[in-house]
N, C-alpha and C positions, 0 to 999 in steps of 0.2 A: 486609245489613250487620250484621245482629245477631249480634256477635261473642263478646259478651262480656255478664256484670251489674254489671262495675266503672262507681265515679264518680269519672272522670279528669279531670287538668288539662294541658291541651297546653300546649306552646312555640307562641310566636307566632309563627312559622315566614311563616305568610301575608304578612308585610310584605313577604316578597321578590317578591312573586307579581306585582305590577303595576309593579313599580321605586316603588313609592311612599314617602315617609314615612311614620314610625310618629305616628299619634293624638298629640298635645301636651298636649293639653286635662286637665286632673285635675279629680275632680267631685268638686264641691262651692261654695262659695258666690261668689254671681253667673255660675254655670252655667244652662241654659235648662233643665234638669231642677231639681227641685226634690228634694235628697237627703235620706233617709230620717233620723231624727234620731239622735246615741246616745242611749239610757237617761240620763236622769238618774242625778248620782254617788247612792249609797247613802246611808245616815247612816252616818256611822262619823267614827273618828277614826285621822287616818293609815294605816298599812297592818294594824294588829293585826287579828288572823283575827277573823272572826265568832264568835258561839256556834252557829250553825248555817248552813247551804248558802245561800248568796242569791244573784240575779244579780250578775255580775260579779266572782265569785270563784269559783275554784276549787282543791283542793288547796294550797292553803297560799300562793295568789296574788291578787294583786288584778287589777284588767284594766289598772290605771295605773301599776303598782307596777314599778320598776325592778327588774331582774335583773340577773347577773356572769355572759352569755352570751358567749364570744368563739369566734366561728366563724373564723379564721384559723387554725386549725390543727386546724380538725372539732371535733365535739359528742364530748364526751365523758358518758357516761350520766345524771352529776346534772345538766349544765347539760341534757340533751334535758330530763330532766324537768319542769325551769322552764319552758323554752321554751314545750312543751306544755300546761301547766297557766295560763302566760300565755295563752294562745294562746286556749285553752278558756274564759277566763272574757271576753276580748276579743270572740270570738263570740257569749257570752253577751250583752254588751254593747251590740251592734251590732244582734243581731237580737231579743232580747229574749224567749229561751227558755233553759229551763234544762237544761244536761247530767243527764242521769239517773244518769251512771257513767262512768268513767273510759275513753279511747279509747289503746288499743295502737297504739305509732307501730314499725314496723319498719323497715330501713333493706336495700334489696335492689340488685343490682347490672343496670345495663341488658341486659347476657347474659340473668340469670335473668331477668328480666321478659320479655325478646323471646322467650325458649324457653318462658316460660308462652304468653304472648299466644299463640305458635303453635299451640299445644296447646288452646287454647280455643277455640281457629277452627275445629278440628276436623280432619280426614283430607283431603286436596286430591282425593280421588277420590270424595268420599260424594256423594249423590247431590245434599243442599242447596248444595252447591258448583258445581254441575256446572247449578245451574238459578239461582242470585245470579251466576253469570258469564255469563248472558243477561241477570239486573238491570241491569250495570254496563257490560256493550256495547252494551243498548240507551241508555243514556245516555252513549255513545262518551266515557268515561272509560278503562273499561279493554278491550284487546282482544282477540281472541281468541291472541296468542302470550302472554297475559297471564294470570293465576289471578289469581278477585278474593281466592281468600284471602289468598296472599299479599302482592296489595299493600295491601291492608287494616292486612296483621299486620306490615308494614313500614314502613308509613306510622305508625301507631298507637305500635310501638315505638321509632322514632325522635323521635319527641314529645311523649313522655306524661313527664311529672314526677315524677306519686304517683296514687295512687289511692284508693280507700275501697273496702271487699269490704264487702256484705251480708250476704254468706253468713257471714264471719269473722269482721265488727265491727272491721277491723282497718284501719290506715291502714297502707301502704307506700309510703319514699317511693325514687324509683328515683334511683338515682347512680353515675356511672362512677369514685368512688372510698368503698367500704364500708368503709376501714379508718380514714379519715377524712372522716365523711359531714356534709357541711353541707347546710341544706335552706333552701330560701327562702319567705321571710315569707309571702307571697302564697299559695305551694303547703300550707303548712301549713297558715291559715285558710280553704284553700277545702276542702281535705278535712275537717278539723275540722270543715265547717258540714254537711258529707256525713253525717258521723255521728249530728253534732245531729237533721238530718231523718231519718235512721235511726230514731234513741232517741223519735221523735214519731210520724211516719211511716210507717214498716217499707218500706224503699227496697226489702227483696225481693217484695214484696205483688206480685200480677198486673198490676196496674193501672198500675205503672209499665214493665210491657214491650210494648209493642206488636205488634202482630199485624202489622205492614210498616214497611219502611223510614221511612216519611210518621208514623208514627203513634210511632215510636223519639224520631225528630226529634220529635215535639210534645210528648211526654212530654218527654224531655231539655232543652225549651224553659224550662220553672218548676222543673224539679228544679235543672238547673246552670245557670240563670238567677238563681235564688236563692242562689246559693253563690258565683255571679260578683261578684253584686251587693254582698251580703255584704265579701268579696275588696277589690272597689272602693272601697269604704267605708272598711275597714280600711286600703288604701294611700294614700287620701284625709290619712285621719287620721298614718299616719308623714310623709307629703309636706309637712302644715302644720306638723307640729312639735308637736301636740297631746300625743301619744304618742311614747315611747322605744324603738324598735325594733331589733332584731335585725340589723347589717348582715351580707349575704350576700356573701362573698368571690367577687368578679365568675370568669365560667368563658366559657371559648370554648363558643359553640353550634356548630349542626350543620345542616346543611340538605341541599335536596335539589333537583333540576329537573324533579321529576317522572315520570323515567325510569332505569333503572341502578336503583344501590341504595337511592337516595334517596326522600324522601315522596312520594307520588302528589296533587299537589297538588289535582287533583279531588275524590278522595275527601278531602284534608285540609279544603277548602273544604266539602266540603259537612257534616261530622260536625262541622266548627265551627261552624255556625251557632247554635245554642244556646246557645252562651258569649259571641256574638257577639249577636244579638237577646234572647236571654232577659232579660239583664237592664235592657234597654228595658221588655220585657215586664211585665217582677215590677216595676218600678219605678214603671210604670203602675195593676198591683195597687195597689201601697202609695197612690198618692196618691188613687185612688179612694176606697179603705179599710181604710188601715191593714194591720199586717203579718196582723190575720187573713183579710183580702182574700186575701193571700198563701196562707196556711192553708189556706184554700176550695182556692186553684188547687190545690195539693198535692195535697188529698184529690180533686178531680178535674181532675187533668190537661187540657189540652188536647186535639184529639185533630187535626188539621191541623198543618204548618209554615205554611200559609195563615192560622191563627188569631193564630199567634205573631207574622209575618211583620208583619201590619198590625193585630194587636188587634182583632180582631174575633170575632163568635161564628157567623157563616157555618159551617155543616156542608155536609159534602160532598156533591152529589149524587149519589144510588144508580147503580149501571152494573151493568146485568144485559149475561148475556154466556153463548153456549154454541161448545162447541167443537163446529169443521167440519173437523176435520184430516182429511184421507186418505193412502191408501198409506204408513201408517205413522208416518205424524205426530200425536203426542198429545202434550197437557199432562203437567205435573206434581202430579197431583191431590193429592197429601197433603204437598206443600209451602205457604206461607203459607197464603193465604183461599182453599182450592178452587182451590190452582194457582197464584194469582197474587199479585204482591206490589202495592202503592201505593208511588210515589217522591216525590209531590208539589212542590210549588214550590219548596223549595231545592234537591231535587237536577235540578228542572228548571232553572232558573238554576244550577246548578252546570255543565251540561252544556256550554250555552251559554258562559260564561263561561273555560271550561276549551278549549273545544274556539277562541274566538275566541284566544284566548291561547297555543296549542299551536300552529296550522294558520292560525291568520288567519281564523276562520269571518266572515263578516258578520253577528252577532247583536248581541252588547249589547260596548259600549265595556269592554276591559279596566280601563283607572286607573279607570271609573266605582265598582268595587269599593269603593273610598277614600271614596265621596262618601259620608258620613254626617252627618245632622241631630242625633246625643246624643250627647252624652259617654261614654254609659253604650256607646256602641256601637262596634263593631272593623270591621266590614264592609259591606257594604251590598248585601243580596239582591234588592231590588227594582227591578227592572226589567220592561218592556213585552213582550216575548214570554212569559214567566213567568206575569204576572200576569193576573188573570183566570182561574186556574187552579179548577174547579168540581169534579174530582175524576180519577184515572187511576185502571185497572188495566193488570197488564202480565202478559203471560202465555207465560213461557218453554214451547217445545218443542219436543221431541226426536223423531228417528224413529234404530229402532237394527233396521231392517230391511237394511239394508247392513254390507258387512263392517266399519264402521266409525259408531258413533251420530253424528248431526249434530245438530244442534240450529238452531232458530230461535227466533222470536215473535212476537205479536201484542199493541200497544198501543194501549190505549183511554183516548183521554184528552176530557172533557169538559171547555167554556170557558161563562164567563157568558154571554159573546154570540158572533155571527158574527164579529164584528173581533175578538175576544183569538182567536178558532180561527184566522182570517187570518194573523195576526201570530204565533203560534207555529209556524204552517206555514211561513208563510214564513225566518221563522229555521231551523225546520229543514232546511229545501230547502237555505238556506245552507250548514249543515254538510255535508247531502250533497257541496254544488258545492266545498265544502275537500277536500272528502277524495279529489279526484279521479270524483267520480262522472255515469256518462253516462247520459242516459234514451234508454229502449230504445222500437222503434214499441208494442210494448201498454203502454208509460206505467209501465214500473216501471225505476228508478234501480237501474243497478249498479256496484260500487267494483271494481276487478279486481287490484287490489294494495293492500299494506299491512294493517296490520294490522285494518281495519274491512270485508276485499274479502267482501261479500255482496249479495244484492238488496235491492231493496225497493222496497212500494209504498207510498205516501201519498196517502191520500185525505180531504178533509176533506166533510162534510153537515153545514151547520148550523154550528151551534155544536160539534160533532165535530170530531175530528181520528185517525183509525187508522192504524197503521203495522206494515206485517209484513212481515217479515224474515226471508230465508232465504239458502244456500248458491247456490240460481240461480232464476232467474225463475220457472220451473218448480217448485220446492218452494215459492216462494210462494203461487201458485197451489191447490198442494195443502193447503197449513195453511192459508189462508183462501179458497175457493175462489169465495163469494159475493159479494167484494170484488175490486168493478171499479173503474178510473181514472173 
């Protein structure tokens, strides 16, 4: 799923996903969270500039200080200027760190953005493609008449806002009209706070890219956790009337079902999660201690969606693992960790949730998605087949001994105990039995149409659960040959 090193803000798209209502609740006071506070005002008097740089001003702004912004007929250059420079010192304000330098706002059109995104995803034939589209089948999101780059880079493009480049320093914010581009409150302050953690941070540093999918997600858990939160806060503040803000001249959105041209709602659920839990998470930081609690996380990330998920410091247990492929069957050794990636517990409830919601799986209750205990929070990933989750590897392979490369794999997923390995078996068995799938007398399940028609076997020891997957019974057998029912 590592697409890209932008830090984006999606459309909330997801409310359409379980027929639910959108969230009501605005955080802040007599909320069961406890919200971060603003900054005390400065000393000053009225709006006159400072003699020098202080919080909550910036550029010739104060963070309280009224502006002549009217977005009904788009920004014209001096009012972005305000806007931004409002913008900047409200950040200031909220999160109580100081811009270092001034942030470039560019203004791009959703074309040019979907013909980058695509072009960052890389070549549909390369070979990291060719083994992230065994990531994403094993987690019967996408299938094989599917490319996950594409629905990634379609999913992504049809809901992404604006972004922040680290590489550029540069905010872009995307709109289907450049010649008169309006931009909303929300998307502004979250990229803004992107920057901030840039000019503190360095958002392009190693350490915020993860080495799998599990480890994207935990990092993206406190980076755009922090920036939600942030976000939240600030809409907190226009919603009471605290603050004079910028109104956005309402636009029709866009959505999708999943299928056709629209978002791939699996992958949109699961690459949400971060925006959705994070700032549970940081918000949890802060009342422990304070935003430099926050600071710590930053400087080291999380490294689970399992940490994020429930606040914990649970690391994953280690999963050794050698490859027994034959007649042609090998891993992909020089893609993520020695071949294989980690999807961890969102996109294992992603799966489940996607695949109940598509096919009718019997895993976890669709509308349960909606059931959330914070304010701060949009989704709800916890659930009982999921959870429990102690660590995966997953290991796409191919054999390109045939006039034509096929491809399988082999998932190893560990649980805390026997019951969470029970109970995410048996949810998966569920998916199989959606998808059409019949078990054969050696005990391996096969789908014979549609887009998921492959074998497979599953077997759970212990506190294990493994699952390998191939073209027929018989390639199963040869990618893992040691594994009996």
């Amino acid at each position: 799923m590592r697409t890209s090193g932008l830090r984006a803000v999606f459309v909330a798209v997801l409310l359409l996903l379980a027929g639910c209502a959108a969230p009501t609740a605005i955080p802040g006071a007599g909320d069961s969270d406890t919200a971060p506070p603003v900054t005390p005002d400065p000393n000053r008097d009225g709006f006159t500039d400072p003699d020098s740089d202080v919080l909550g001003w910036e550029n010739g702004y104060w963070y309280d200080e009224p502006i002549a912004v009217d977005q009904s007929d788009g920004l014209n250059d001096s009012e972005l200027e305000a806007y931004v420079a409002r913008g900047m010192a409200r950040v200031e304000q909220l999160r109580h760190l100081e811009f270092k330098e001034a942030v470039p706002v560019d203004v791009i059109s959703r074309d040019e953005y979907q013909r980058g995104n695509a072009n960052r995803s890389g070549p549909s034939a390369s070979t990291y493609t060719r083994w992230n589209d065994q990531v994403w089948e094993a987690l019967f999101i996408t299938g094989e008449s599917e490319g996950s780059t594409n629905a990634i880079s379609r999913t992504t493009g049809s809901s992404v806002l604006g972004f922040y480049s680290p590489s550029d320093d540069e905010i872009k914010i995307v709109t289907d009209s450049t010649g008169a581009p309006t931009i909303d409150n929300a998307t502004l302050i979250h990229e803004l706070h992107h920057a901030l953690q840039d000019q503190h941070f360095d958002l392009a540093d190693p350490r915020y890219r993860g080495q799998t999918q599990d480890g994207d997600l935990a990092t993206d858990g406190v980076v755009e956790g922090d920036a939600k939160l942030v976000e939240l806060r600030y809409a907190e503040q226009c919603r009471s009337g605290a603050w004079d803000c910028v109104v956005t001249p309402s636009a029709g959105g866009s959505g999708g079902s999943g299928s056709g041209g629209g978002p791939n709602f699996g992958i949109l659920l699961t690459i949400f999660q971060p925006y959705s839990d994070g700032p549970v998470y940081v918000n949890n930081l802060y009342q422990q201690g304070g935003w430099e609690a926050v600071n710590d996380a930053l400087r080291n990330p999380p490294v689970s969606t399992e940490q994020v998920i429930h606040m914990t410091d649970e690391t994953p247990r280690p999963i050794a693992f050698e490859d027994e492929g034959t007649d042609g069957w090998s891993t992909f050794p020089n893609q993520g960790v020695d071949g294989s990636d980690t999807v961890g517990e969102v996109s294992i409830y992603s799966m489940f949730w996607y695949q109940a919601r598509m096919n009718g799986a019997r895993t976890v209750p669709v509308r349960s998605v909606a059931n959330t205990d914070s304010t701060y929070d949009t989704y709800n990933y916890d659930a009982g087949p999921s959870n429990g989750w102690a660590n995966d590897r997953l290991f796409p392979y191919r054999n390109e001994a045939g006039s034509e490369t096929e491809y399988g794999y082999v998932w190893v997923t560990e649980w805390d105990s026997e019951g969470d390995a029970r109970e995410f078996q048996d949810a998966y068995l569920n998916i199989l039995d959606a998808n059409g799938a019949k078990k054969q007398a050696s005990g391996i399940y096969v789908i014979e149409e549609g887009k998921f028609n492959d074998a497979f076997r599953v077997v759970r020891t212990g506190d294990r659960v493994v699952i390998v997957n191939g073209p027929t019974p018989e390639d199963v057998d040869e990618i893992r040959p040691s594994l009996t029912s």
